[in-house]
MILO-162792 format. One record per residue (C-alpha): x, y, z; residue in one letter. Coordinates in steps of 0.05 Angstrom, whole numbers, padded with zeros to 5 digits, always signed. Example, Ala and Ser with C-alpha at 12.3 -4.5 7.8 and 13.67 -1.06 7.14 Angstrom:
! residues 2
+00246-00090+00156A +00273-00021+00143S 
END
This chain:
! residues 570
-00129-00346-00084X -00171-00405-00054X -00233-00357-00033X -00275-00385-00076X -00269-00460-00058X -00277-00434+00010X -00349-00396-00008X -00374-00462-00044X -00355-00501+00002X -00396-00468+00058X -00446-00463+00015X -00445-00533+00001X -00457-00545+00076X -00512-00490+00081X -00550-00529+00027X -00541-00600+00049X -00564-00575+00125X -00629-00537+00093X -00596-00472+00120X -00615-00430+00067X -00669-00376+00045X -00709-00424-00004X -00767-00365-00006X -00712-00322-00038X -00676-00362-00083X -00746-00395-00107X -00770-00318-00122X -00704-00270-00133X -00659-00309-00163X -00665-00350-00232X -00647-00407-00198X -00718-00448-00213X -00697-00427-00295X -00697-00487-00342X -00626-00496-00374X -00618-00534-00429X -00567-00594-00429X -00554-00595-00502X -00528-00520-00503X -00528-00490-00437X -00580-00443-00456X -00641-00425-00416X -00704-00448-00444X -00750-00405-00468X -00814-00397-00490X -00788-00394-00562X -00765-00458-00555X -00837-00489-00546X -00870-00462-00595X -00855-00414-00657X -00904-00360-00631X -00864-00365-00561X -00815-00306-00535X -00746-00312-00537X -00751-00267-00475X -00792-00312-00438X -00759-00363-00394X -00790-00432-00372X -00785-00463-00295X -00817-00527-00279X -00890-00531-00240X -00882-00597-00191X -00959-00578-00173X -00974-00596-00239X -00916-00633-00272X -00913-00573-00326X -00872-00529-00359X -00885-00456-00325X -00860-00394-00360X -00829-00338-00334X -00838-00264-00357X -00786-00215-00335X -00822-00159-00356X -00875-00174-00307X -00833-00198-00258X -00874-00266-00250X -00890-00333-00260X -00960-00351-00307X -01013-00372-00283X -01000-00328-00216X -00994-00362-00149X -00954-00418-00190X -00894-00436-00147X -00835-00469-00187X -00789-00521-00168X -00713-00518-00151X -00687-00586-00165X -00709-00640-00218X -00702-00661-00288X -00742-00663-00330X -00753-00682-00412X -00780-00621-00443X -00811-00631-00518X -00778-00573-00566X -00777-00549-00632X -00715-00586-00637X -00735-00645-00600X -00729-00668-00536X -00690-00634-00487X -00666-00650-00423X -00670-00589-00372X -00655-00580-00305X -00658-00508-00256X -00609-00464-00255X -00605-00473-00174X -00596-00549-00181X -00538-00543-00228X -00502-00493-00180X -00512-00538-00126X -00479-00590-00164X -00422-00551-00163X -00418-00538-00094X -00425-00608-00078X -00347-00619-00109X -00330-00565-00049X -00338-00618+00015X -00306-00593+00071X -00253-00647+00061X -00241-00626-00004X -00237-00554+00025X -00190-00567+00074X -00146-00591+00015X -00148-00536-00026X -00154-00479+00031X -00119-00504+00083X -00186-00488+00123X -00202-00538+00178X -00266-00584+00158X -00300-00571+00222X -00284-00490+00222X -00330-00490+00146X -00375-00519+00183X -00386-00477+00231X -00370-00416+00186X -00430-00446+00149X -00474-00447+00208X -00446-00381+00234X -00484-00347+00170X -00545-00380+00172X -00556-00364+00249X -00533-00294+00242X -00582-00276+00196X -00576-00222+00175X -00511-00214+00145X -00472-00161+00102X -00427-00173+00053X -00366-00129+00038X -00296-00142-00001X -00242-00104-00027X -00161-00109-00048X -00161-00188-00020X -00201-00217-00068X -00202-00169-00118X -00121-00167-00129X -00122-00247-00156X -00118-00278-00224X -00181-00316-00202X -00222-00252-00183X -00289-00255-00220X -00302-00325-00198X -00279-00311-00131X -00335-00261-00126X -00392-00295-00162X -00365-00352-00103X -00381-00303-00060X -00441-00269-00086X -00476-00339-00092X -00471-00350-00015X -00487-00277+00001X -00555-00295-00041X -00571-00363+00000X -00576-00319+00062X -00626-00272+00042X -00601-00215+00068X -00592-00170+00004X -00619-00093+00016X -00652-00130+00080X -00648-00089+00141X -00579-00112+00182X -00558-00140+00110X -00514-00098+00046X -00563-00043+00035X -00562-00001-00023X -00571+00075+00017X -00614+00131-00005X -00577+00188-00026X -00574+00267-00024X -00604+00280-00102X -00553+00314-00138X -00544+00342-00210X -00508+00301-00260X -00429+00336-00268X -00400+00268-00299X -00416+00286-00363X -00421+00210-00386X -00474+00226-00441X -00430+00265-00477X -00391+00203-00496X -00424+00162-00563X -00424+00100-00569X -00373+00101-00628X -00328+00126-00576X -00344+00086-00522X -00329+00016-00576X -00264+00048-00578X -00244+00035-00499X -00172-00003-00487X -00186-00078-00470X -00260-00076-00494X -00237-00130-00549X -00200-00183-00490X -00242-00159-00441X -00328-00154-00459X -00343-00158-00384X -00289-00129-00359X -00264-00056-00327X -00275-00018-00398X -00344-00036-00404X -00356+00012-00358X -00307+00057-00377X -00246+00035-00343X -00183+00014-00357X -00110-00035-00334X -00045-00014-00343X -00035-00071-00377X -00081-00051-00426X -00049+00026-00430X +00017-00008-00428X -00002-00044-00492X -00033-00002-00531X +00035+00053-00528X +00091+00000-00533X +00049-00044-00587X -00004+00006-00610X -00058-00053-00593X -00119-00039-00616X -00091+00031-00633X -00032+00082-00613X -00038+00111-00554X +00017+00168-00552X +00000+00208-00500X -00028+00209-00428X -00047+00267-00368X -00037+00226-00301X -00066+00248-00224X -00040+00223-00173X -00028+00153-00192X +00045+00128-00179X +00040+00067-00225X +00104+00043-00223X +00098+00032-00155X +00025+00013-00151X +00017-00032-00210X +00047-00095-00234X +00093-00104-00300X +00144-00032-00272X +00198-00050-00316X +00143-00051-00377X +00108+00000-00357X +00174+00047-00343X +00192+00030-00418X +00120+00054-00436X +00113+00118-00394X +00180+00128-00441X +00160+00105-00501X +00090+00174-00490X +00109+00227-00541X +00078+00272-00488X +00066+00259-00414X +00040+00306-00360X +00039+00286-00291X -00001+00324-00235X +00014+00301-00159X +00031+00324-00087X +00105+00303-00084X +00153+00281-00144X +00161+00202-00147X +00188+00143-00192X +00124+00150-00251X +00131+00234-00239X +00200+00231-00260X +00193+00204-00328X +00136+00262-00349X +00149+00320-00400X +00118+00358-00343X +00094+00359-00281X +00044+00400-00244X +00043+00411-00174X -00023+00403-00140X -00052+00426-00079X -00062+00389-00012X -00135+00377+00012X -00115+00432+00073X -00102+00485+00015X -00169+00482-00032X -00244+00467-00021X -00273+00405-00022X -00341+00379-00035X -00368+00310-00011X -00443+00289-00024X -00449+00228+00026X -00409+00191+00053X -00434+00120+00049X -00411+00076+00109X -00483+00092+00143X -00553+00121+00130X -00533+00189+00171X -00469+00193+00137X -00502+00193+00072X -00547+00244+00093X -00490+00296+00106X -00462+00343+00052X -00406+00381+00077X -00352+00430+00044X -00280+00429+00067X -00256+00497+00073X -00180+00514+00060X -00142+00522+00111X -00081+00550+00082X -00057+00582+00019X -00018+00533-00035X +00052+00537-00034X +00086+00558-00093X +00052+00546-00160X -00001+00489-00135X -00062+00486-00152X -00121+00438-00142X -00127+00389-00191X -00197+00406-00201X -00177+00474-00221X -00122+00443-00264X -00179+00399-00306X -00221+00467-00314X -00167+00501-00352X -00140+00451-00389X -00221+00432-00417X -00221+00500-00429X -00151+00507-00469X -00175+00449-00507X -00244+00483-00526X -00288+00442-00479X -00302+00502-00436X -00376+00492-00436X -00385+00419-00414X -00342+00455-00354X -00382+00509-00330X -00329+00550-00372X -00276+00539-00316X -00318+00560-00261X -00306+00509-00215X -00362+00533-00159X -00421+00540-00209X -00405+00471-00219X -00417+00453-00146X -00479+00491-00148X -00500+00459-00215X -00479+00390-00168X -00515+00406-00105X -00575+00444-00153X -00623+00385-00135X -00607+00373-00058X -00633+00444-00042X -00564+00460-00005X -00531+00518-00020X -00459+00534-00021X -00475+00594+00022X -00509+00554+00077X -00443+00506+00069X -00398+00550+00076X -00438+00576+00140X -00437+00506+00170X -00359+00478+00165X -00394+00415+00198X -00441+00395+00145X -00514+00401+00138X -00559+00344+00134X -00615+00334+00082X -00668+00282+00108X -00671+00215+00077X -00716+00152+00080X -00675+00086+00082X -00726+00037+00045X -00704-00034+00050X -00717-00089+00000X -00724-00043-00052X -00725-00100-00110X -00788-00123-00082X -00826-00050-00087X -00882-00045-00137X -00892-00001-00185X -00966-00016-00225X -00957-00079-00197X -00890-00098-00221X -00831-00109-00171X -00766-00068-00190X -00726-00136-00186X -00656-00121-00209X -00617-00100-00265X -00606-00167-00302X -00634-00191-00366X -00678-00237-00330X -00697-00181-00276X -00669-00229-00216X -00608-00239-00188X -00572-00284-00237X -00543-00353-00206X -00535-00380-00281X -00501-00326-00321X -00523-00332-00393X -00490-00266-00402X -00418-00302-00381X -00437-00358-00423X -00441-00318-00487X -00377-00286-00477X -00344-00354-00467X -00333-00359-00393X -00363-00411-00348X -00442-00384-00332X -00434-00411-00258X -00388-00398-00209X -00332-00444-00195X -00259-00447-00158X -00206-00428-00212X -00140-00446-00189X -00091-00377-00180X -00054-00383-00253X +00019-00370-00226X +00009-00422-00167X +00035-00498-00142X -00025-00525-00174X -00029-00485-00241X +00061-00484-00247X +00084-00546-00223X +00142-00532-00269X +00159-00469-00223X +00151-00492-00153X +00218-00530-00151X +00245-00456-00150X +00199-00418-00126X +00162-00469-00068X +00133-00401-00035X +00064-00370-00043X +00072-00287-00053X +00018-00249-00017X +00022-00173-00004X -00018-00131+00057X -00013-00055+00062X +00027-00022+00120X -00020+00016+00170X +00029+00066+00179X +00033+00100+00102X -00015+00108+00049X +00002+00063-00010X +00067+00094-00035X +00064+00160+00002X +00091+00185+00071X +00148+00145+00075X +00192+00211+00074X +00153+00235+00144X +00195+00223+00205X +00133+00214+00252X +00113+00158+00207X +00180+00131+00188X +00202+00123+00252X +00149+00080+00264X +00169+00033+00204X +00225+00042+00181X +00259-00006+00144X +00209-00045+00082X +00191-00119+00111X +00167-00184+00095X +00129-00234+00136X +00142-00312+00142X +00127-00356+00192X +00177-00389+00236X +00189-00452+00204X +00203-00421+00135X +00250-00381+00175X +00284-00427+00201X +00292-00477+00140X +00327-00419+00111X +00374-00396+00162X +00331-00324+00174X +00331-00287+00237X +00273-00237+00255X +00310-00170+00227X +00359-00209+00179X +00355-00173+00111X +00324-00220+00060X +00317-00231-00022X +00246-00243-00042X +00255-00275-00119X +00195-00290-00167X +00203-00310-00235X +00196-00233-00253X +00267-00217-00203X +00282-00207-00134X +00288-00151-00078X +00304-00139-00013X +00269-00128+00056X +00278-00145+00129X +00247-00206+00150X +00191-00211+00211X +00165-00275+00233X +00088-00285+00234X +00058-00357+00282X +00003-00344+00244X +00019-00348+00174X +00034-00421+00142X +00104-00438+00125X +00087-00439+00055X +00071-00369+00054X +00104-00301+00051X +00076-00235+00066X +00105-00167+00032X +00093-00099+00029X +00084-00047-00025X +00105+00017-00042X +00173+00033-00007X +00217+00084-00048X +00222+00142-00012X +00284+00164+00028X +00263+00198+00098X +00349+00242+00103X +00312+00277+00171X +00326+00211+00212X +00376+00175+00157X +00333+00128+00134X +00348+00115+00054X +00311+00122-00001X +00300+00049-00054X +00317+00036-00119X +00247+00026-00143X +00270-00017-00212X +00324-00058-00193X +00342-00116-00142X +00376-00083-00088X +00312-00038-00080X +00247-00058-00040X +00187-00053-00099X +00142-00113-00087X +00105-00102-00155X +00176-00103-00189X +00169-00180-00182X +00090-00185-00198X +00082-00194-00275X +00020-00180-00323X +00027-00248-00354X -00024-00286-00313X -00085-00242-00300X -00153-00259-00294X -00188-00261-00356X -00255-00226-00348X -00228-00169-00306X -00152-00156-00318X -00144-00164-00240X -00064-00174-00222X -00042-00230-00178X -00018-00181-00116X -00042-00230-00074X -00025-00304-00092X +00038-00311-00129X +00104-00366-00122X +00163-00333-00102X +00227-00362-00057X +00260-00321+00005X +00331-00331+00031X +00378-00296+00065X +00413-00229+00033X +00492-00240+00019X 
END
């Protein structure tokens, strides 16, 4: 949960050494913006003068020792040419007075400056001299890409870990640059989401919208913790009912004993999945669906490179369902038609939907179905695409002030801090002193390579492989404790404990512990057994993760930095 002090504090040493794209940050970012010390505003036009914009932003002009403003609708700085500063402060005369105002870019680097690699090593455990050269690493590889997932996301400290992030990945320039994180063309393709049909009324209504402005259900999205809440306390409304694909959440989510009471609490559940499992079991019904190998499948780009997005291919079925599956696509069709909805859904005709779908690329299932490979439709990867014209105005980005936004006013008005900064992980030895006495451990999770999240585990090929769930610590933990490589263990957090074999790690610190996810399943070909997924003699690693600490602009679930203690099982 320390990613963030790690990304400011190479940042910090980019910045002090010079190594970092000042043409960029001077012109794409709002770093050179005015904020105002009184109110942490940025100062606009409006603020000079009555007959100013509020949408007009002022930077300082060290050519000329002026105020400079900034229109995002153009895109630029006025008078033209004008090049504004990054550092400085400077007295600005108001409508309110004098104001003291400094850039946006200054102010972040004065937060980065609290992230020495000293102060680094402290908080990370990252050597002083390895940010160093992480720092120089970045700047000398130019250009860089930047790409994240689970690790950082699955924290109580998420958001800020990835502005952290985000405002390094901006001081190397390398943004939609060729070699960098480029945004890919893709195969044109008719709208199927159906998204406009949606009102806004509706969309007001989302779970979490309330706790959470920025968060997952502004774009439609939603926690369990939210779901959770809004059955067993009807928060903001009642939520009695609830179709489920595919998504084991008592095995996959945090809070399982809450959310088991929940799932029972539904006066009408339907489940639709490959195999029963733990969430399954609780539905009214459930309905089987089919494997990829016994429907069709259509993918539109695949987006780990430019030819990959370039390919549209449809899987063909390669055997017929067994019993009464189904694809789940099929399974959606009906039920919007049951329901009345039938023509939003092609009236349950799934394949004019893929030819509404492919409509624009010019593909045609016929020609797809002729080619089990894929075909290919041409495309032109442009790079630097926020810097394209159109009637001479750059695209920029999709911010209020058109660049990419260092200084979050946006963040500010909802309450949160508008830079980025290290947030210590809320159920941690810094944030609980009060728990580590007990619990002197930090809880981090990593998926097995051998199964896919909770699935497979009742496969022999696999299971033989793996077959007993484990948990990581490093030697000297081990041995403090009396643990053997192999000994069965209790892992105990202040949510409860479980069991799992312990394997010792040289590379993890002693004050950490590594677990897995997802064991339940019993594997009777080979005699492995199956684990009680809600109680301590089974293996659940989110049965010991709560909802109680989670970040509070996204709803993200400390998976990955919790306090827990290990010792040996009687």
């Amino acid at each position: 949960g320390s990613d963030g002090a790690l990304a400011l504090g190479i940042a910090n040493v980019m910045i002090e050494r010079g190594w970092y794209d000042h043409a960029f940050v001077r012109d794409w970012t709002n770093g050179p913006l005015l904020v105002r010390s009184d109110n942490g505003r940025l100062l606009t036009e409006r603020d000079l003068s009555p007959e100013g914009s509020a949408r007009r932003y002022v930077a300082w002009n060290a050519a000329t020792g002026r105020p400079l403003i900034y229109d995002p609708a153009r895109r630029r700085y006025e008078p033209d040419g004008a090049e504004p500063t990054l550092f400085g402060e400077h007295k600005i005369s108001t409508e309110q007075g004098e104001v003291v105002c400094r850039p946006a870019f200054e102010l972040s680097v004065e937060v980065c400056r609290r992230y020495s690699p000293e102060a680094v090593e402290a908080i990370c455990g990252v050597g002083r001299d390895d940010v160093e050269s992480a720092a120089r690493l970045l700047w000398q590889s130019r250009p860089v890409a930047y790409y994240a997932w689970s690790g950082v996301e699955q924290q109580s400290n998420a958001t800020q870990i990835f502005r952290a992030i985000s405002f390094l990945y901006a001081l190397t320039g390398s943004f939609d640059a060729r070699g960098g994180s480029v945004e890919f063309p893709a195969v044109p393709t008719g709208n199927v989401a159906g998204e406009e049909l949606l009102s806004a009324e509706q969309r007001a209504k989302s779970l979490g919208l309330a706790d959470r402005p920025l968060g997952p259900s502004r774009w439609g999205w939603v926690t369990t913790d939210e779901v959770y809440g809004a059955i067993l306390e009807q928060r903001p409304y009642a939520v009695r009912g609830l179709v489920g694909f595919g998504a084991n959440l008592l095995l996959a989510h945090a809070d399982v004993r809450r959310g088991r009471e929940a799932l029972k609490a539904l006066d009408f559940y339907v489940h639709a999945d490959l195999f029963m499992n733990p969430t399954a079991e609780l539905a009214d019904i459930v309905l089987p669906v089919a494997t990829p190998f016994e429907r069709e499948g259509l993918k539109i780009g695949f987006e780990v490179s430019p030819a990959a997005q370039s390919l549209v291919q449809l899987r063909r079925k390669v055997v017929e369902p067994r019993g009464e599956a189904r694809s789940d696509t099929d399974i959606v069709f009906d039920l919007a038609c049951r329901l009345g909805l039938g023509a939003h859904f092609w009236n349950g005709d799934v394949e004019a939907a893929y030819r509404c779908q492919l409509g624009p690329s010019g593909v045609s299932l016929e020609a797809l179905r002729a080619s089990p490979g894929g075909v290919r439709v041409p495309l032109q990867t442009r790079y630097r695409k926020y810097a394209e014209e159109k009637d001479g105005v750059s695209n920029g980005f999709a911010t209020p002030t058109r660049k990419i936004e260092l200084y979050s006013e946006t963040f500010l008005e909802h309450g949160y801090p508008p830079l980025p900064d290290h947030v210590e992980p809320l159920i941690g030895p810094v944030s609980r002193p009060d728990l580590t006495g007990r619990y002197p451990l930090i809880l981090t999770c990593a998926k097995s390579t051998q199964f896919c999240e909770s699935q497979h585990r009742a496969l022999p090929s696999l299971r033989r492989r793996a077959r007993d769930p484990e948990v990581e610590l490093s030697p000297v933990a081990a041995a403090a404790r009396g643990i053997r490589a192999g000994d069965w263990v209790t892992v105990e957090t202040p949510e409860g404990g479980i069991r799992a074999r312990a394997q010792l790690n040289e590379s993890l610190e002693p004050n950490v512990v590594c677990g897995q996810h997802g064991w339940w399943q019993a594997c009777p070909e080979i005699g492995e057994p199956g684990y009680d997924p809600f109680g301590p003699e089974g293996a659940n690693l989110n049965l010991i993760i709560g909802n109680a600490a989670i970040d509070p602009v996204s709803g993200s679930v400390p998976h990955r930095a919790y306090l827990c203690q290990i010792r040996r099982a009687d």
